[in-house]
Biopython code that builds the backbone (N, CA, C, O; Angstrom):
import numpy as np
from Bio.PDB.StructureBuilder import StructureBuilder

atoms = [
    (1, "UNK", "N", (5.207, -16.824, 0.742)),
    (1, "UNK", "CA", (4.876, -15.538, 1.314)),
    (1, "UNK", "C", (5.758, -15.304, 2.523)),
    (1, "UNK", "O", (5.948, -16.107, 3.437)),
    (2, "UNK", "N", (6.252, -14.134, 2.402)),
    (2, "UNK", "CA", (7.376, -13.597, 3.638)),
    (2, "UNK", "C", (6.644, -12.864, 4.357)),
    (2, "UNK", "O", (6.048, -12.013, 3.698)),
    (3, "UNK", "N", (6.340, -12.839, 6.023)),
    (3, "UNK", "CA", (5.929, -12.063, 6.988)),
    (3, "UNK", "C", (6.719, -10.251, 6.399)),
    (3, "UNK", "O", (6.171, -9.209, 6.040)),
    (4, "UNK", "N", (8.018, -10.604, 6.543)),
    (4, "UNK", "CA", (8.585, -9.235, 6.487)),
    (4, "UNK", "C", (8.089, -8.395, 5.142)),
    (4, "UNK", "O", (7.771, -7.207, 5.189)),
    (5, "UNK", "N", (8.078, -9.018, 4.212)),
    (5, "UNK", "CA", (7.258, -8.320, 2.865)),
    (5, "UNK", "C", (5.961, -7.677, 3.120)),
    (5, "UNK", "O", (5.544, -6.542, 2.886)),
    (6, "UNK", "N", (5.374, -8.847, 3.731)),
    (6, "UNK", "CA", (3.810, -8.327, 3.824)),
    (6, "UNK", "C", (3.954, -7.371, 5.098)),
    (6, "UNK", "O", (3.490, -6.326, 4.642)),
    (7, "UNK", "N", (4.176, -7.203, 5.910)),
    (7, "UNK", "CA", (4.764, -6.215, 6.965)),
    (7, "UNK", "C", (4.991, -4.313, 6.564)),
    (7, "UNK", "O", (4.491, -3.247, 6.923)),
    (8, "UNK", "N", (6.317, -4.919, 5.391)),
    (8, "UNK", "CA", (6.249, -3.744, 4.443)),
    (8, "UNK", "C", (5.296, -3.207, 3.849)),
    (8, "UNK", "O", (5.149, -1.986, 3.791)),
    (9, "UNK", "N", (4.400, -4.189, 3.246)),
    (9, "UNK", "CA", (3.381, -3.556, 2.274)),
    (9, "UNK", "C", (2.541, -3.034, 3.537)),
    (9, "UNK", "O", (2.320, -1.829, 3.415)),
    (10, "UNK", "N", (2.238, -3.342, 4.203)),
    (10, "UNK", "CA", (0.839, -2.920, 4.951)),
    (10, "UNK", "C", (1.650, -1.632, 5.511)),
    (10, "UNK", "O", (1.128, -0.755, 4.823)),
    (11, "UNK", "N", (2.170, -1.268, 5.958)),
    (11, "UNK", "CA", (3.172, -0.305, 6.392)),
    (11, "UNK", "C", (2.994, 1.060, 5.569)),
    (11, "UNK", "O", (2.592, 2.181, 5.881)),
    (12, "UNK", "N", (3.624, 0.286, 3.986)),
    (12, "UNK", "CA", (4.180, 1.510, 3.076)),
    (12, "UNK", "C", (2.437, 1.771, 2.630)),
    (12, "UNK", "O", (2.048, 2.930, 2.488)),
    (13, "UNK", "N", (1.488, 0.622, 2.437)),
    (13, "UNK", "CA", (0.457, 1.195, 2.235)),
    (13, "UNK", "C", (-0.516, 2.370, 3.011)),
    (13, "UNK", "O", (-1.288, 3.241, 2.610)),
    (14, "UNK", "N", (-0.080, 1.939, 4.235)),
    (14, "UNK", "CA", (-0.922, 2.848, 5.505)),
    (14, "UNK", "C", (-0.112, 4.008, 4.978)),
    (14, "UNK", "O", (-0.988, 4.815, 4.669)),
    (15, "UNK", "N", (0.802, 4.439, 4.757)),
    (15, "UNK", "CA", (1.517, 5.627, 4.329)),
    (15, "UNK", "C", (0.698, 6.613, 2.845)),
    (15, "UNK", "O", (0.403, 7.800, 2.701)),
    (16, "UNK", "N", (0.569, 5.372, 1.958)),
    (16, "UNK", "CA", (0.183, 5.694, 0.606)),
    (16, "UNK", "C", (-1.115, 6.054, 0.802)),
    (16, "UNK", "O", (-1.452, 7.042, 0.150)),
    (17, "UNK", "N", (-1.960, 5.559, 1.505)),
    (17, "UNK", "CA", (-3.610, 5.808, 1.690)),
    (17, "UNK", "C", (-3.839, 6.796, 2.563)),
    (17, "UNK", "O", (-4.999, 7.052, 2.886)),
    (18, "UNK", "N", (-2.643, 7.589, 3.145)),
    (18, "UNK", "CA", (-2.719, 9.069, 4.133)),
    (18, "UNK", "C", (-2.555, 9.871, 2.665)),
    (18, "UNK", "O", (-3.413, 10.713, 2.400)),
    (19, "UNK", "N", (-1.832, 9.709, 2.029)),
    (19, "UNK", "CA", (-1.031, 10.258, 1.328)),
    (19, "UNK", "C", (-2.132, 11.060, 0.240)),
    (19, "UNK", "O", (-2.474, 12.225, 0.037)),
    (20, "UNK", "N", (-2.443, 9.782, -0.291)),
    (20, "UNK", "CA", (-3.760, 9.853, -1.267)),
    (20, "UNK", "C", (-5.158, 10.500, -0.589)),
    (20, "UNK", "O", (-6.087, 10.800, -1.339)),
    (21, "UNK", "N", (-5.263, 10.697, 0.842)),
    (21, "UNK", "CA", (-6.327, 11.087, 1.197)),
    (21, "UNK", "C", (-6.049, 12.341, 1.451)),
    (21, "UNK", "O", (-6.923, 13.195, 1.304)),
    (22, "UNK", "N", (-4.849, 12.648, 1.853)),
    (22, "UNK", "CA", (-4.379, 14.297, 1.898)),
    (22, "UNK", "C", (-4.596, 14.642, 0.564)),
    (22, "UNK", "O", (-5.214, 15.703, 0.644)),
    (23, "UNK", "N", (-4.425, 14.320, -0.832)),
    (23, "UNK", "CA", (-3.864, 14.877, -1.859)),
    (23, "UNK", "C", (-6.358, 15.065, -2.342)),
    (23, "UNK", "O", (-6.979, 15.909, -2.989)),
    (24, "UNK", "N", (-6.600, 14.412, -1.945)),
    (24, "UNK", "CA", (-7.855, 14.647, -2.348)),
    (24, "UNK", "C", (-8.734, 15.948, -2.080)),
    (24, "UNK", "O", (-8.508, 16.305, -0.924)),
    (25, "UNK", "N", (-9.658, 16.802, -2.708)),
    (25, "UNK", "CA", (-10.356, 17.931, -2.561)),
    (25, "UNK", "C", (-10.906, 17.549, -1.153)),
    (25, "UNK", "O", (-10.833, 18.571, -0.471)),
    (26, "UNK", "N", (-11.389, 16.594, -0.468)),
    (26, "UNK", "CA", (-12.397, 16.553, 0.683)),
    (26, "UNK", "C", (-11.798, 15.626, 1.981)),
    (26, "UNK", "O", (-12.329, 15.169, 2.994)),
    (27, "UNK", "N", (-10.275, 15.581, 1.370)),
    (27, "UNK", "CA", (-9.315, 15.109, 2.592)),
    (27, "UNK", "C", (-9.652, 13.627, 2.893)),
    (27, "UNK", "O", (-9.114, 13.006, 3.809)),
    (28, "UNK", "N", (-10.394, 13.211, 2.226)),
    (28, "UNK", "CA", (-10.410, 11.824, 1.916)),
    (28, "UNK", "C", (-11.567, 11.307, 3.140)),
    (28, "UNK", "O", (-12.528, 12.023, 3.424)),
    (29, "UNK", "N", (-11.266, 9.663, 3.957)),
    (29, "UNK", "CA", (-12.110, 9.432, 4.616)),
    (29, "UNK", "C", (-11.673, 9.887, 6.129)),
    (29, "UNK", "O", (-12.340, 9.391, 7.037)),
    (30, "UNK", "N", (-10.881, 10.559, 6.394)),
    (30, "UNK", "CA", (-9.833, 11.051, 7.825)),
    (30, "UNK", "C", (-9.334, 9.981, 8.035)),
    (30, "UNK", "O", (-9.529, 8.852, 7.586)),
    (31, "UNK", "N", (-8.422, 10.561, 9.022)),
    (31, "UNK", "CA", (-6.982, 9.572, 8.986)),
    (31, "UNK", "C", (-6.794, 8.140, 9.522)),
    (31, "UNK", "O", (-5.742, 7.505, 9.446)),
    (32, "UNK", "N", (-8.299, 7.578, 10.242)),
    (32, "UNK", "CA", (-8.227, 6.680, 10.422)),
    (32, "UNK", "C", (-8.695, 5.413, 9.052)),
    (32, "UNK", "O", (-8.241, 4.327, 8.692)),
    (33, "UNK", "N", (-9.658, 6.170, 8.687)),
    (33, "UNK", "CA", (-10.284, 5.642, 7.327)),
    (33, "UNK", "C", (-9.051, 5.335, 6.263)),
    (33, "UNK", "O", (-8.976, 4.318, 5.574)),
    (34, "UNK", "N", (-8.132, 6.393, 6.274)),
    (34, "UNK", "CA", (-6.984, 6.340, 4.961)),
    (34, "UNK", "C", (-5.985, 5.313, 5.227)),
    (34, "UNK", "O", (-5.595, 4.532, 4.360)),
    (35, "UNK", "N", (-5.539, 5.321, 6.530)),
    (35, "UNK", "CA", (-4.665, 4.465, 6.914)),
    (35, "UNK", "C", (-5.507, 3.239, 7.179)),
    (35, "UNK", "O", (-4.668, 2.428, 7.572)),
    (36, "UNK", "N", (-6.833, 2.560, 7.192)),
    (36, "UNK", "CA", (-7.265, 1.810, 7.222)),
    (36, "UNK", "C", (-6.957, 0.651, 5.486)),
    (36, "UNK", "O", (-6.488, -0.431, 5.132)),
    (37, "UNK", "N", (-7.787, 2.185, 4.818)),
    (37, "UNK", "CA", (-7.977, 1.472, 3.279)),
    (37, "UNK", "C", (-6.446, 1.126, 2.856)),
    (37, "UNK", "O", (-6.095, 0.093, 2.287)),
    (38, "UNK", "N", (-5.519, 2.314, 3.293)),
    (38, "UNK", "CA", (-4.351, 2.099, 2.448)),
    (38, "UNK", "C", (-3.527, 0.538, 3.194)),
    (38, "UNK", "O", (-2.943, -0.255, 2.456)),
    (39, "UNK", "N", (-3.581, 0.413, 4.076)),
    (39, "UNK", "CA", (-3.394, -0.837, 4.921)),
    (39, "UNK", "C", (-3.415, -1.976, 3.874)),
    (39, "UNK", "O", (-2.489, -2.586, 3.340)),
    (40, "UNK", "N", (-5.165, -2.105, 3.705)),
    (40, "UNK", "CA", (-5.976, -3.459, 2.874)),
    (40, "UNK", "C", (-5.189, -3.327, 1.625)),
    (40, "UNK", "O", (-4.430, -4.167, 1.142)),
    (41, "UNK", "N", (-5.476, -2.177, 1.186)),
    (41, "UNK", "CA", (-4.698, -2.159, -0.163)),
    (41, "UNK", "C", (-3.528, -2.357, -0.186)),
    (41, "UNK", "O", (-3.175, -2.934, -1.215)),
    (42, "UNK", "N", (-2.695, -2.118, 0.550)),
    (42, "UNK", "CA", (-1.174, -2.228, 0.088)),
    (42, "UNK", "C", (-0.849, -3.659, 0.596)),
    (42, "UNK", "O", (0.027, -4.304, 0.020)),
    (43, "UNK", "N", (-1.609, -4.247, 1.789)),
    (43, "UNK", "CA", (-1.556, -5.607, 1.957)),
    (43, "UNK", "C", (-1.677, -6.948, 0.492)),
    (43, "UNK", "O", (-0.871, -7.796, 0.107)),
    (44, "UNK", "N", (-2.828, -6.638, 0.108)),
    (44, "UNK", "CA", (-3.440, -7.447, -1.212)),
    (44, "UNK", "C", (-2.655, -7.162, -2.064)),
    (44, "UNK", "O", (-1.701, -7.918, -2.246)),
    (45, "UNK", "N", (-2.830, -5.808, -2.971)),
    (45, "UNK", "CA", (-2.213, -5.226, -3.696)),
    (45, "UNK", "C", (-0.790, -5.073, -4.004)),
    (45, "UNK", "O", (-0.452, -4.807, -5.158)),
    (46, "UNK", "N", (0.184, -5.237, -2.946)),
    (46, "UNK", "CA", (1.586, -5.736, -2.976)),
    (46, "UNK", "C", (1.833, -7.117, -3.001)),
    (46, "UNK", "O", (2.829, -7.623, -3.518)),
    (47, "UNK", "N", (1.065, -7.635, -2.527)),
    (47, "UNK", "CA", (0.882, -9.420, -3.190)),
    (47, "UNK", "C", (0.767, -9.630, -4.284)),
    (47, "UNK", "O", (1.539, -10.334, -4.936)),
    (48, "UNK", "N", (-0.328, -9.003, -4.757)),
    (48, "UNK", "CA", (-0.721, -9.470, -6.136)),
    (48, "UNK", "C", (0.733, -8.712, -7.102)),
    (48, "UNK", "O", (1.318, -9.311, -8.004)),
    (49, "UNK", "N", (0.985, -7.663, -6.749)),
    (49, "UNK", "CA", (1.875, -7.190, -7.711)),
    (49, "UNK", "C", (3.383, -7.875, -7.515)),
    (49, "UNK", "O", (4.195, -7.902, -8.439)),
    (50, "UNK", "N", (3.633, -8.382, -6.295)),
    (50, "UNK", "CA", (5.175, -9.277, -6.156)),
    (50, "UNK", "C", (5.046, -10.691, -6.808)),
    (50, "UNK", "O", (5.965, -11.462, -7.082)),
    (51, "UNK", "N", (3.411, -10.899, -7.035)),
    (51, "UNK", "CA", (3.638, -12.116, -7.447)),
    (51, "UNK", "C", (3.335, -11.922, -9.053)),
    (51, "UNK", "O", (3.576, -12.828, -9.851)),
    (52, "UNK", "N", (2.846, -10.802, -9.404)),
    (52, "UNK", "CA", (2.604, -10.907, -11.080)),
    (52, "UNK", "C", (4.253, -10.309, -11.540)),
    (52, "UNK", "O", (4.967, -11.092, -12.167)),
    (53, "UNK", "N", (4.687, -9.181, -11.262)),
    (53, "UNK", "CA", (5.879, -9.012, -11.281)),
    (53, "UNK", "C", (7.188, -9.296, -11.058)),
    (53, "UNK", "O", (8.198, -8.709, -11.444)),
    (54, "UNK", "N", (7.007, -10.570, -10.181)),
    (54, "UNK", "CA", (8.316, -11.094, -9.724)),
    (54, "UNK", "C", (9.046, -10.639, -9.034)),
    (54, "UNK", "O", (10.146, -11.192, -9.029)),
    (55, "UNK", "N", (8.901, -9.676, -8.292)),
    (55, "UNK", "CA", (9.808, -8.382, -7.377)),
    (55, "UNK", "C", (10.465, -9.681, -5.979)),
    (55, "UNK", "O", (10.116, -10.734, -5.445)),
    (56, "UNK", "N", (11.499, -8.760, -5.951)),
    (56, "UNK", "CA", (12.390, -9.512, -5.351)),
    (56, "UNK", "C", (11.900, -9.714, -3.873)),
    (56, "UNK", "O", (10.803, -9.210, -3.632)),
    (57, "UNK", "N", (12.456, -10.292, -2.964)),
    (57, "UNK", "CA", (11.944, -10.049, -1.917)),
    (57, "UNK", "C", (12.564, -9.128, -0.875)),
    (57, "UNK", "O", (13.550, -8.485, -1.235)),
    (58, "UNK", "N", (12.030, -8.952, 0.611)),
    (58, "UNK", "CA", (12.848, -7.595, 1.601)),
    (58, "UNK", "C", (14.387, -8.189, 2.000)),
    (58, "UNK", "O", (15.341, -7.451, 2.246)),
    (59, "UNK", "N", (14.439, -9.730, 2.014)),
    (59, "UNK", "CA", (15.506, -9.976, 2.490)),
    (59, "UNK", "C", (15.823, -11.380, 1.575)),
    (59, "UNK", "O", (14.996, -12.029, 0.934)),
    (60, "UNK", "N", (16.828, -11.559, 1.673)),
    (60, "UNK", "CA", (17.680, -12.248, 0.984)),
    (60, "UNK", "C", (17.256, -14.182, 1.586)),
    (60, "UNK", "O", (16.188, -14.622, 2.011)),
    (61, "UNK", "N", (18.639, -14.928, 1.362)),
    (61, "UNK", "CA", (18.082, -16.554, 1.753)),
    (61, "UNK", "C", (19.047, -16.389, 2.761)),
    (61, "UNK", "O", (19.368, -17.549, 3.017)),
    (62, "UNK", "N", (19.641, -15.717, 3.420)),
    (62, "UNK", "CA", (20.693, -15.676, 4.372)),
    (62, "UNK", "C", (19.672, -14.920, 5.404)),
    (62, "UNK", "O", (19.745, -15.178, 6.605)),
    (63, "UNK", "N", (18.950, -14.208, 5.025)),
    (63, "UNK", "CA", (18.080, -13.610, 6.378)),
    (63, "UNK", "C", (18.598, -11.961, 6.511)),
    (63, "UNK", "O", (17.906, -11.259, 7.248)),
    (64, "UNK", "N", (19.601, -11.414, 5.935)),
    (64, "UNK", "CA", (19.301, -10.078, 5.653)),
    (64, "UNK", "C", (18.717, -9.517, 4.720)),
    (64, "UNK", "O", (18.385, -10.031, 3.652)),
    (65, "UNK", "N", (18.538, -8.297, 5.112)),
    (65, "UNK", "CA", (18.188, -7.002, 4.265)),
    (65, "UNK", "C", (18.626, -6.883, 2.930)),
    (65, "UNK", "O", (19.778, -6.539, 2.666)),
    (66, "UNK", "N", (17.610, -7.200, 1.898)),
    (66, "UNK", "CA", (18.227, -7.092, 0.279)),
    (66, "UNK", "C", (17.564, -5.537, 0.515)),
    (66, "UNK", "O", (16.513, -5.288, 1.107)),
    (67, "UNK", "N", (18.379, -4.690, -0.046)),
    (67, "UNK", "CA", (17.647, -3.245, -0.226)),
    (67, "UNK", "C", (17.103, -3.299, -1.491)),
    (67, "UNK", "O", (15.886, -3.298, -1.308)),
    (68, "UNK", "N", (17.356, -3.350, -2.802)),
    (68, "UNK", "CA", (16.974, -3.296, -3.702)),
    (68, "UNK", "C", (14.987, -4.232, -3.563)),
    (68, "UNK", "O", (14.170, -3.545, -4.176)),
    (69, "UNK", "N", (14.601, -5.005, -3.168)),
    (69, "UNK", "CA", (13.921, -6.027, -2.626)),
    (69, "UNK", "C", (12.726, -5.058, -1.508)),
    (69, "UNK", "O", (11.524, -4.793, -1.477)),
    (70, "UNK", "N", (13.831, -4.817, -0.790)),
    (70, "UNK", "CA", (13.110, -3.810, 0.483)),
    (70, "UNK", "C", (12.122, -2.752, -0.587)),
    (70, "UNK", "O", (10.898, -2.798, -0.704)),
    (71, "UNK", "N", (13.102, -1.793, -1.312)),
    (71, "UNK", "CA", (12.704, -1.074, -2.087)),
    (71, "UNK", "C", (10.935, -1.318, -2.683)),
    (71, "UNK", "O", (9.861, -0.775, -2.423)),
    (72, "UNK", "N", (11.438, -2.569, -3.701)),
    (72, "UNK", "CA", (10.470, -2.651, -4.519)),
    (72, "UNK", "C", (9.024, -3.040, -3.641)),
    (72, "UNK", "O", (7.872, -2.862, -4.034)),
    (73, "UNK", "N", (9.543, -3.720, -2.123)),
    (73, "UNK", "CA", (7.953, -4.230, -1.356)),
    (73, "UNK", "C", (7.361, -2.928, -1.596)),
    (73, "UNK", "O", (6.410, -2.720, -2.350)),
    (74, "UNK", "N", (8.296, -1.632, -0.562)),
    (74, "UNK", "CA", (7.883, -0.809, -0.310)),
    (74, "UNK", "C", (6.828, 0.078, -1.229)),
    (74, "UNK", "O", (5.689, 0.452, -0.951)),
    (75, "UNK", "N", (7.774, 0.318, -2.660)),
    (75, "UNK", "CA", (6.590, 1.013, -3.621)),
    (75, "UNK", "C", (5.833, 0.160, -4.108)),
    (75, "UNK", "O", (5.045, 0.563, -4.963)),
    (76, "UNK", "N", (5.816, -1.209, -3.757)),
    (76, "UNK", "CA", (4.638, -1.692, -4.602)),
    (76, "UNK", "C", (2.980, -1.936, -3.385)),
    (76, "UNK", "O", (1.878, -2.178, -3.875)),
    (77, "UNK", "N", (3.178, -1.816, -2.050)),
    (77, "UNK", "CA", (2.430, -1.478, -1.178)),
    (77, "UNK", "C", (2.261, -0.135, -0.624)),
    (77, "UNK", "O", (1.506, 0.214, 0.283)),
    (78, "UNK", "N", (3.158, 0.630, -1.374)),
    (78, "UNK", "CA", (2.569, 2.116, -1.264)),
    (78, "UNK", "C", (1.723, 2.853, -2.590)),
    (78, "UNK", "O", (0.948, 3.809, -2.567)),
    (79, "UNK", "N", (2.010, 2.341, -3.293)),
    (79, "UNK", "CA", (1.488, 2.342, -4.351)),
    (79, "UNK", "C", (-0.144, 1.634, -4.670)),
    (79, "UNK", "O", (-0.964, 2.185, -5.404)),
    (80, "UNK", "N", (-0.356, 0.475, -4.036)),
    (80, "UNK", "CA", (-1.426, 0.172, -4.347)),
    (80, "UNK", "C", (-2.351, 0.533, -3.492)),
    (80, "UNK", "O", (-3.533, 0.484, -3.831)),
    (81, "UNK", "N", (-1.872, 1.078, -1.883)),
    (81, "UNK", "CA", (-2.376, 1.732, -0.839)),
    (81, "UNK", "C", (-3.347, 3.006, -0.742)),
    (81, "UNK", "O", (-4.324, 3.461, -0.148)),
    (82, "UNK", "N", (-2.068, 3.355, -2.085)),
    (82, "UNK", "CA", (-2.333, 4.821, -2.680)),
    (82, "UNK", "C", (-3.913, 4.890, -3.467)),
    (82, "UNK", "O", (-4.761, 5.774, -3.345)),
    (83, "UNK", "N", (-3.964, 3.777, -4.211)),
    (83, "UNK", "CA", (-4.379, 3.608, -5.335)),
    (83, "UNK", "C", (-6.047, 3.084, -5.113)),
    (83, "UNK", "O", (-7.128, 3.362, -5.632)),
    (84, "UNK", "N", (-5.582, 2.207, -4.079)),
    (84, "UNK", "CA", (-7.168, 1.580, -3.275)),
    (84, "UNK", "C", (-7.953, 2.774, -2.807)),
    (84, "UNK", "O", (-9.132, 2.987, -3.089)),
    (85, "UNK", "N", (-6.784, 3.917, -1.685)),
    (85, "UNK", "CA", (-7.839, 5.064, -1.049)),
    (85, "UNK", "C", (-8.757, 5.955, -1.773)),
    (85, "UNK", "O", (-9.929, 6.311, -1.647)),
    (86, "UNK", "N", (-7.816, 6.173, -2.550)),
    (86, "UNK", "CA", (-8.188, 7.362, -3.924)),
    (86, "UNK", "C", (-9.718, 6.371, -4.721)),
    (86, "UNK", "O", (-10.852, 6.845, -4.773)),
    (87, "UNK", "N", (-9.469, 5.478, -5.061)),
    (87, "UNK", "CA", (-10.791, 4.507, -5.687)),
    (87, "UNK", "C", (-11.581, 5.007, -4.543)),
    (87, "UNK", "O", (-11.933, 6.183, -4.634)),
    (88, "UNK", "N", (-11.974, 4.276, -3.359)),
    (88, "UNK", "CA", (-12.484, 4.550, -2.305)),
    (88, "UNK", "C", (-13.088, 6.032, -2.144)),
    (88, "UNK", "O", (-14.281, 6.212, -1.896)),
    (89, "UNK", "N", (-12.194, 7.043, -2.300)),
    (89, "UNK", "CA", (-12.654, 8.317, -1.640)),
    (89, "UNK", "C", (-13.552, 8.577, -3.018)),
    (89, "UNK", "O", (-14.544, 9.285, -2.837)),
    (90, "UNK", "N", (-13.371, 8.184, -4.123)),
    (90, "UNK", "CA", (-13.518, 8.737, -5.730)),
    (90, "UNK", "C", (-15.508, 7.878, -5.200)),
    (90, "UNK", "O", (-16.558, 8.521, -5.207)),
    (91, "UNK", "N", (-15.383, 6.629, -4.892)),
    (91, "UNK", "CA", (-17.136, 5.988, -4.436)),
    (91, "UNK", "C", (-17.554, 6.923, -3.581)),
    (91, "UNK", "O", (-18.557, 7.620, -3.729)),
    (92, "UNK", "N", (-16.636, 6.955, -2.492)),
    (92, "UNK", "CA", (-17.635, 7.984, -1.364)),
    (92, "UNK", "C", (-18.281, 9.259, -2.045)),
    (92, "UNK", "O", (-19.493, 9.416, -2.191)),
    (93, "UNK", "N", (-17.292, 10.148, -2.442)),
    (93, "UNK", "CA", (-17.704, 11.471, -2.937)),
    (93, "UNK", "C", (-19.076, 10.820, -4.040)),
    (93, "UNK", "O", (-20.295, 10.933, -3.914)),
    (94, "UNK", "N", (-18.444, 10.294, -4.851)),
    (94, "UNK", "CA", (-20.159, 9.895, -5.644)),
    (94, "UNK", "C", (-21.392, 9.583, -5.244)),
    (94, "UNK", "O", (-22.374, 10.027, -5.838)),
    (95, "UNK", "N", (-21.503, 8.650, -4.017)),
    (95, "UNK", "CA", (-22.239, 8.307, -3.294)),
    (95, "UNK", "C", (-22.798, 9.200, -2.397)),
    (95, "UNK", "O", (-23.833, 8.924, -1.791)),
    (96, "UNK", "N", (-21.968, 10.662, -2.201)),
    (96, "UNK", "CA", (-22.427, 11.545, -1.411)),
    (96, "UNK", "C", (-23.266, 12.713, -2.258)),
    (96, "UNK", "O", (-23.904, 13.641, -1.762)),
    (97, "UNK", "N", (-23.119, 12.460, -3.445)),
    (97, "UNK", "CA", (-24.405, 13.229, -4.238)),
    (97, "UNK", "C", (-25.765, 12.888, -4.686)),
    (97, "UNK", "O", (-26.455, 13.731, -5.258)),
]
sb = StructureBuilder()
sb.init_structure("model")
sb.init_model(0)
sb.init_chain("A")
sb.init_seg("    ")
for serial, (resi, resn, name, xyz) in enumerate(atoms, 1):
    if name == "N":
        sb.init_residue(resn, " ", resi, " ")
    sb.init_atom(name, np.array(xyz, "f"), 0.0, 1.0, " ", f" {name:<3s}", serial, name[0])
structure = sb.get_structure()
């Protein structure tokens, strides 16, 4: 496990879980809530997916910047960021009827 990966994911997730809470009818849980969930999620969730997928890592064995690597942290902790809030907001709203 690379600090800088997981860095990314929690990052690109806090992004993905605004993202997903804007895109919802009831604006999701507000912006501290979205960037909370999308956080957890893109933390876990970019783990689990770099390690079932094999995705490269942010930086190389020399200690720079692989972009291609960077890339894939990024959508795979924005993506699951995304993916956690939207679950999340999808319980709340149910739970609120």
């Amino acid at each position: 496990m690379d600090l800088i990966n997981l860095l990314v994911q929690l990052l690109s997730g806090a992004v993905g879980g605004n993202v997903a809470g804007g895109l919802s009818r009831t604006g999701g849980m507000g912006a501290p809530g979205n960037t909370l969930a999308g956080a957890v999620g893109g933390g876990i969730g970019g783990q689990i997916l770099s390690v079932l997928l094999s995705l490269a890592a942010a930086r190389n064995s020399a200690g720079s910047l692989d972009i291609p690597g960077f890339v894939s942290q990024l959508l795979a902790g924005g993506l699951s960021g995304g993916v956690l809030t939207a679950i999340l907001n999808m319980i709340r709203a149910a739970a609120a009827r």
